[in-house]
N, C-alpha and C positions, 0 to 999 in steps of 0.2 A: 461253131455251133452245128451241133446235125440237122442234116434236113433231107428228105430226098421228095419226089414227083413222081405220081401215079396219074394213069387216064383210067377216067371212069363214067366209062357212054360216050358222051362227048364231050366233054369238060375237064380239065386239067387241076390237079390238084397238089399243095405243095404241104407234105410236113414238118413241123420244126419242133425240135426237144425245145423246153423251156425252163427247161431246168430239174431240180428233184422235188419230189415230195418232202417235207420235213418229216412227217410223220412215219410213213416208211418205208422212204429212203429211195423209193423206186422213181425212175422219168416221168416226167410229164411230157405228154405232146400233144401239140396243138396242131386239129387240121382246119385251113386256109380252103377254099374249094368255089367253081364256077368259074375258069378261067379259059379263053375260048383256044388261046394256044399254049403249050408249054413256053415259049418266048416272055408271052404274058406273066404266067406263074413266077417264073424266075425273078424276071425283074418285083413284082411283087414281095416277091420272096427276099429278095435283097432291101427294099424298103424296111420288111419286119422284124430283117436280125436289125436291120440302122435303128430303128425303134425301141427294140429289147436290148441295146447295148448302153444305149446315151438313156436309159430310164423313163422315154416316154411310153414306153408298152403297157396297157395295162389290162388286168384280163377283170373279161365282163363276170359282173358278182349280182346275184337273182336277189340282195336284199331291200326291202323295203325302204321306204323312206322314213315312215317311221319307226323301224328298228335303228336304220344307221341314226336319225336326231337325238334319238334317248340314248343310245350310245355317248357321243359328240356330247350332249346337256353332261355326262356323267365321267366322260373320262376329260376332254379337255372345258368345258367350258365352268367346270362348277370347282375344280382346282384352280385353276385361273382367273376367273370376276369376281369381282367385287360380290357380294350376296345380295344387295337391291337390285345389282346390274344381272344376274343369275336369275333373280326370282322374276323380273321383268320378261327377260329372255322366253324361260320355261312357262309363262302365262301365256306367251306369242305362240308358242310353238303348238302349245295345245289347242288355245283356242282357235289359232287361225290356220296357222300351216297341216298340220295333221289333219281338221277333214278334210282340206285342200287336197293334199298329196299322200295323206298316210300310206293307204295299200297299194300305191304303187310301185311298182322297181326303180330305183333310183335312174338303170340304165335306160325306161321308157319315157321319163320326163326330160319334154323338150323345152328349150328356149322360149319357143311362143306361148307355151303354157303358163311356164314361169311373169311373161312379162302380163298376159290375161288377168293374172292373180293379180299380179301388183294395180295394174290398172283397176281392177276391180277395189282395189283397198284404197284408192284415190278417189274413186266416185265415191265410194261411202263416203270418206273423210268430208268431201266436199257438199256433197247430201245433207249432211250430221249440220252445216256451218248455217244452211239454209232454211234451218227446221227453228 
């Protein structure tokens, strides 16, 4: 895999081809950057081909969450369930997840968000049982 290292001010920076474009045809690379020695980069750099080889690499995508969910409802979940367990599903997502998270980037929502939500759909439930 190509890659080489640039200093730029003071901070070390390592690039790595990641492969082609399908569409056309040209390289892609990716730059890695803020690294206080070249030592540093290297070894970083060595982590990312170990990454991009064994398939765990994955590069960051700006889409929404609710694009990718109507996606997901439409290519795998609405082939695959059942249609009560689909229409259940797609009543969830609308109602509850999408104003939750809709315009966000998938890559901005974190863990604790995720678990706020839920916890919040347990107080409801538990509210609901009270009333």
């Amino acid at each position: 895999m190509k890659r080489h290292f640039v200093k730029r001010g003071s901070k070390w920076t390592f690039i790595l081809d990641i492969g082609r474009d399908e569409k056309t045809g040209k390289r892609k690379q990716k730059w890695f950057s803020g690294y206080k020695t070249k030592k540093e980069a290297e070894k970083a750099c060595a982590e990312m081909i170990a990454q991009i080889e064994n398939g765990k690499y994955f590069k960051e995508s700006k889409i929404t969450f609710k694009d990718f969910i109507q996606e997901w409802l439409k290519t795998v979940a609405k082939p695959t369930l059942r249609a009560t367990t689909y229409t259940g599903y797609k009543s969830a997502i609308q109602s509850r997840l999408i104003p939750a998270f809709g315009n966000k980037k998938l890559i901005d929502i974190k863990p604790v968000q995720v678990m706020k939500f839920y916890s919040s759909l347990l107080d409801e439930e538990i509210s609901e049982e009270f009333v």
